[in-house]
C-alpha positions in Angstrom: -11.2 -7.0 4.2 -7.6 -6.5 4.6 -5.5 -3.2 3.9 -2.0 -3.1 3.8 -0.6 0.2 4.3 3.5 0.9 2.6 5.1 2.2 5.8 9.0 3.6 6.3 9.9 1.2 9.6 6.9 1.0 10.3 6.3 4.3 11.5 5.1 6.4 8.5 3.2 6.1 5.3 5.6 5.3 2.8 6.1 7.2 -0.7 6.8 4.8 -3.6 5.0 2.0 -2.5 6.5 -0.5 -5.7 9.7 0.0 -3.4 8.7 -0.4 -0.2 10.0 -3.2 1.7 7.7 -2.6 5.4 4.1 -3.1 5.3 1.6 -3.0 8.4 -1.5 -5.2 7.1 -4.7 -4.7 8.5 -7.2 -8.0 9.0 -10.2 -6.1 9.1 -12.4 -9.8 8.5 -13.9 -9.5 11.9 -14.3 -5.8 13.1 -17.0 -4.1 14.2 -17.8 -1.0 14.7 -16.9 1.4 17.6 -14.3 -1.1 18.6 -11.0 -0.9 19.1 -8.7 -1.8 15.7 -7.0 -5.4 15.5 -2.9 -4.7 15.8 -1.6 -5.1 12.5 0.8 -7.6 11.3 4.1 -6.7 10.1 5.3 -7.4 7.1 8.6 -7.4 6.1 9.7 -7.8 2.1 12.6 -9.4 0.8 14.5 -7.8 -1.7 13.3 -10.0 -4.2 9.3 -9.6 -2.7 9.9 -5.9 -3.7 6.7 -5.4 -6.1 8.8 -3.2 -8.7 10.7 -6.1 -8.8 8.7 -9.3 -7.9 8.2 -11.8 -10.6 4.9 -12.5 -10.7 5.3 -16.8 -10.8 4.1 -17.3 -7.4 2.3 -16.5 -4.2 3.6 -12.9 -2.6 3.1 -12.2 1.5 0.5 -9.4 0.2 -1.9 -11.6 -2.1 -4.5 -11.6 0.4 -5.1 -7.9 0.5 -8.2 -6.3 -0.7 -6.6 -2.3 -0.4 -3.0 -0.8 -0.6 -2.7 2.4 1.5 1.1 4.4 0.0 1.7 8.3 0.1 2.5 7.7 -3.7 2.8 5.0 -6.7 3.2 4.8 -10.6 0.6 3.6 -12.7 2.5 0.4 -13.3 2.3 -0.6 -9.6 -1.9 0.3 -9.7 -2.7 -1.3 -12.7 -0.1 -4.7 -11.4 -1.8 -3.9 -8.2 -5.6 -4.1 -9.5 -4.4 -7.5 -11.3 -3.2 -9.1 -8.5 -6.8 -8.0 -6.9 -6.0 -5.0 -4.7 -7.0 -1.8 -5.7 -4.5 1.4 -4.5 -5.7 4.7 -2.2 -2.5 7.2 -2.2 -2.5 9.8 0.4 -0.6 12.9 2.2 -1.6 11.7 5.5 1.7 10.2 7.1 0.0 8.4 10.3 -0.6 4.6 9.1 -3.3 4.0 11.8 -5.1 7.8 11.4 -5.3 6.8 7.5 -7.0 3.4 8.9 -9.1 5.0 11.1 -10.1 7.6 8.7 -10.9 4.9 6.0 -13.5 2.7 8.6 -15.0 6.3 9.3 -15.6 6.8 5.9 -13.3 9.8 5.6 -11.8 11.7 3.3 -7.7 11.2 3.4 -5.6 14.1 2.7 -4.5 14.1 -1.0 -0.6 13.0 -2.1 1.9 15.8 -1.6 4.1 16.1 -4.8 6.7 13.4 -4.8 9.4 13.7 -7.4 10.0 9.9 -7.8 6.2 9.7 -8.7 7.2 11.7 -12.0 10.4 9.3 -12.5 7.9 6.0 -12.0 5.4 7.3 -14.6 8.4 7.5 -17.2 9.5 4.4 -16.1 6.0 2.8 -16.4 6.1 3.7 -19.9 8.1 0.7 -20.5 6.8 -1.3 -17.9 5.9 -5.1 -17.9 2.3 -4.2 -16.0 
């Protein structure tokens, strides 16, 4: 399993995840149990890889991943998300490798605080492409 999580710098869960251009991804394939987590890779979008943006004629650096981790998203970005094969967890908690941890244990994550631009996206997604 793989889980990408939408990050600002790479520090904290990122709102908006269409627009995110920072993603720590998670290569969860081998892990066990009570051991330690693999370091993520770092991925870093072009402006053109931007999913609100990216066309969908060809392979994008997040293909591979199995779960999107993103302190918010439209519906457009789930329902392009769950065609490209990844389904979408949003969340309050701000700590990318707490929400991983959290996940493997099994754990409840905090729900999304309010995000304005959430509201704008779902207007938006009304005349959405996905």
């Amino acid at each position: 399993m793989k889980i990408a999580i939408a990050t600002k710098d790479f520090e904290t869960v990122s709102s908006h995840a269409g627009q995110t251009r920072q993603w720590l991804v998670y290569d969860l394939t081998d892990h066990r149990a009570n051991r330690l987590l693999p370091a993520p890779s770092r991925v870093n979008l072009d402006k053109a890889q931007v999913l609100h943006v990216f066309e969908d004629k060809e392979p994008h650096p997040l293909d591979s991943v199995d779960l999107i981790v993103a302190a918010s998203a439209g519906d457009g970005f789930i329902r392009h998300m769950k065609k490209r094969g990844a389904e979408v967890l949003l969340t309050g908690e701000s700590d990318p490798a707490l929400a991983i941890t959290r996940i493997l244990a099994g754990e409840a994550l905090p729900d999304p605080r309010f995000d304005i631009t959430t509201v704008l996206c779902k207007l938006r997604d009304l005349f959405s492409r996905h």
